[in-house]
Z-matrix of the N, CA and C atoms (Angstrom, degrees):
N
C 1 1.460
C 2 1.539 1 108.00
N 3 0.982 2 135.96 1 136.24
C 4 1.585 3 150.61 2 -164.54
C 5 1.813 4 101.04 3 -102.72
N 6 1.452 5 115.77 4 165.81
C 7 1.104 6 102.01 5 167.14
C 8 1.190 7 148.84 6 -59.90
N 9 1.627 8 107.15 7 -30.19
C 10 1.608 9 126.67 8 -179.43
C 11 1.453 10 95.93 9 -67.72
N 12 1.405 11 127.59 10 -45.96
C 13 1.280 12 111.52 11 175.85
C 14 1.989 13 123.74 12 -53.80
N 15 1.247 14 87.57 13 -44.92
C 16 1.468 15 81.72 14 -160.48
C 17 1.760 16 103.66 15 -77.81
N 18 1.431 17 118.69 16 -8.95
C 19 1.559 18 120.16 17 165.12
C 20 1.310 19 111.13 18 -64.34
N 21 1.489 20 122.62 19 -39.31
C 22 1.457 21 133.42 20 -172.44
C 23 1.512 22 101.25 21 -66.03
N 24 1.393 23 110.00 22 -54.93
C 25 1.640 24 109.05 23 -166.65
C 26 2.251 25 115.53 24 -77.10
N 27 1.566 26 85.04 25 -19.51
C 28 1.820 27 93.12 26 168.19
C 29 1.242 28 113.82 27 -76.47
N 30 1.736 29 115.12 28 -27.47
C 31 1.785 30 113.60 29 178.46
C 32 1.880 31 103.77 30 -84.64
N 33 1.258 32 110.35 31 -25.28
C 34 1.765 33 101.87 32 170.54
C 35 1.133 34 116.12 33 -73.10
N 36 1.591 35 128.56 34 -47.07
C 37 1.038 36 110.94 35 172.93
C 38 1.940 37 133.49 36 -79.03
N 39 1.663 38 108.50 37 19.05
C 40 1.171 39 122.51 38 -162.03
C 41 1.559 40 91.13 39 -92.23
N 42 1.529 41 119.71 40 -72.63
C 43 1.716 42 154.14 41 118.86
C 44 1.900 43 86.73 42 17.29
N 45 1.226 44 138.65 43 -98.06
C 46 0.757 45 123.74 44 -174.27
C 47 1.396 46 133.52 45 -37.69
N 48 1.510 47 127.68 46 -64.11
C 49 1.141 48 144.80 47 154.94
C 50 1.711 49 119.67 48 -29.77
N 51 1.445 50 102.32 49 -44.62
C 52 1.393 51 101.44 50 -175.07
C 53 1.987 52 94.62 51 -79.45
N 54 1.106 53 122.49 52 -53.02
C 55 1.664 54 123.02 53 160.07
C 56 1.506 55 117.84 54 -21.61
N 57 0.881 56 105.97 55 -52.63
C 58 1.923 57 112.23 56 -157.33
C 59 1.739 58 96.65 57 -108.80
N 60 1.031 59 119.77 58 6.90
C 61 1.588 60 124.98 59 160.93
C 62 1.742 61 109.48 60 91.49
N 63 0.748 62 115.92 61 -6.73
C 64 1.604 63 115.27 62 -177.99
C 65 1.025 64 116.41 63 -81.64
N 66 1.177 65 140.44 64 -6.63
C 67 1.432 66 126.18 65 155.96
C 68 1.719 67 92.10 66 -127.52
N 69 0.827 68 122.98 67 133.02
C 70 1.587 69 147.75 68 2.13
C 71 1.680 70 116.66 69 -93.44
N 72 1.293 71 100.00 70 86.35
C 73 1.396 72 107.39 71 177.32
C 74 1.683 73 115.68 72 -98.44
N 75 1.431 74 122.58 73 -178.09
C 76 1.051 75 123.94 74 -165.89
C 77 1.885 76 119.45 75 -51.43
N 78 1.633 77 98.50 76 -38.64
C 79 1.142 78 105.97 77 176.19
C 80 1.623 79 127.66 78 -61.20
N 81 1.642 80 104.93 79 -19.95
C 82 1.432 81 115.93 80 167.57
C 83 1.114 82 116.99 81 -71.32
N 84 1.259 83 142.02 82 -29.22
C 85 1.470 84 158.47 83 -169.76
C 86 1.403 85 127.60 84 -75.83
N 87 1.516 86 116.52 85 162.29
C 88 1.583 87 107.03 86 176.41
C 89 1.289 88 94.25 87 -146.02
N 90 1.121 89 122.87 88 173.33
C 91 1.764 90 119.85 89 -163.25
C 92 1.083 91 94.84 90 -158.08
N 93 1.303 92 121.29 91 175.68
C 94 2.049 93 123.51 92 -162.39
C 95 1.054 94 105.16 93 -172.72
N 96 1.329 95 123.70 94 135.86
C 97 1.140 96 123.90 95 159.03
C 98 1.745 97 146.78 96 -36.69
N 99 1.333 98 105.59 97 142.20
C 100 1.651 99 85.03 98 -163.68
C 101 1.700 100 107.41 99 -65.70
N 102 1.670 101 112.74 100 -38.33
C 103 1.192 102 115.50 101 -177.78
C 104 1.875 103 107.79 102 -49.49
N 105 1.229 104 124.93 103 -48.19
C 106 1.488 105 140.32 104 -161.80
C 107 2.046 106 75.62 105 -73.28
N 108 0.928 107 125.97 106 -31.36
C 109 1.531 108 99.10 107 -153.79
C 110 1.911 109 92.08 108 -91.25
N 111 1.631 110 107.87 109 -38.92
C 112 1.543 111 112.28 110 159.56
C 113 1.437 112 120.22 111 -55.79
N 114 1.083 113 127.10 112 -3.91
C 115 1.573 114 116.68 113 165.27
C 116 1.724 115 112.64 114 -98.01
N 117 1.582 116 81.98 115 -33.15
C 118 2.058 117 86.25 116 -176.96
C 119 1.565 118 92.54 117 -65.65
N 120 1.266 119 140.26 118 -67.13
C 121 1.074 120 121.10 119 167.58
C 122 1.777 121 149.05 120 -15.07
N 123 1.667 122 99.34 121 -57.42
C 124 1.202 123 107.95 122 -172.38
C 125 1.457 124 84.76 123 -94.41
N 126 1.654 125 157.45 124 47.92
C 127 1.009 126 165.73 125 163.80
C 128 1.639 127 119.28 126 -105.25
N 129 1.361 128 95.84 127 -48.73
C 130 1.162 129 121.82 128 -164.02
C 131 1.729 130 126.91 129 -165.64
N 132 1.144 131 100.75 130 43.52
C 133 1.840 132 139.02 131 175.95
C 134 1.083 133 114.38 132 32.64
């Protein structure tokens, strides 16, 4: 398989995943505290 192939078959199965809900699922994610998100705030508005 050459590169153009394997770019073609990483954007179908990207396209899919992002379609059918699995990516961006929980495991993609990062979450923060509300206090950490109230300081980034009152830090920098």
């Amino acid at each position: 398989m050459n590169f153009g192939e394997v770019m073609i078959e990483t954007f179908k199965t990207y396209k899919e995943e992002v379609l059918s809900g699995v990516f961006l699922g929980e495991k993609h994610s990062y979450k923060m505290s509300e206090e950490v998100l109230e300081a980034i705030v009152k830090e920098f508005g």
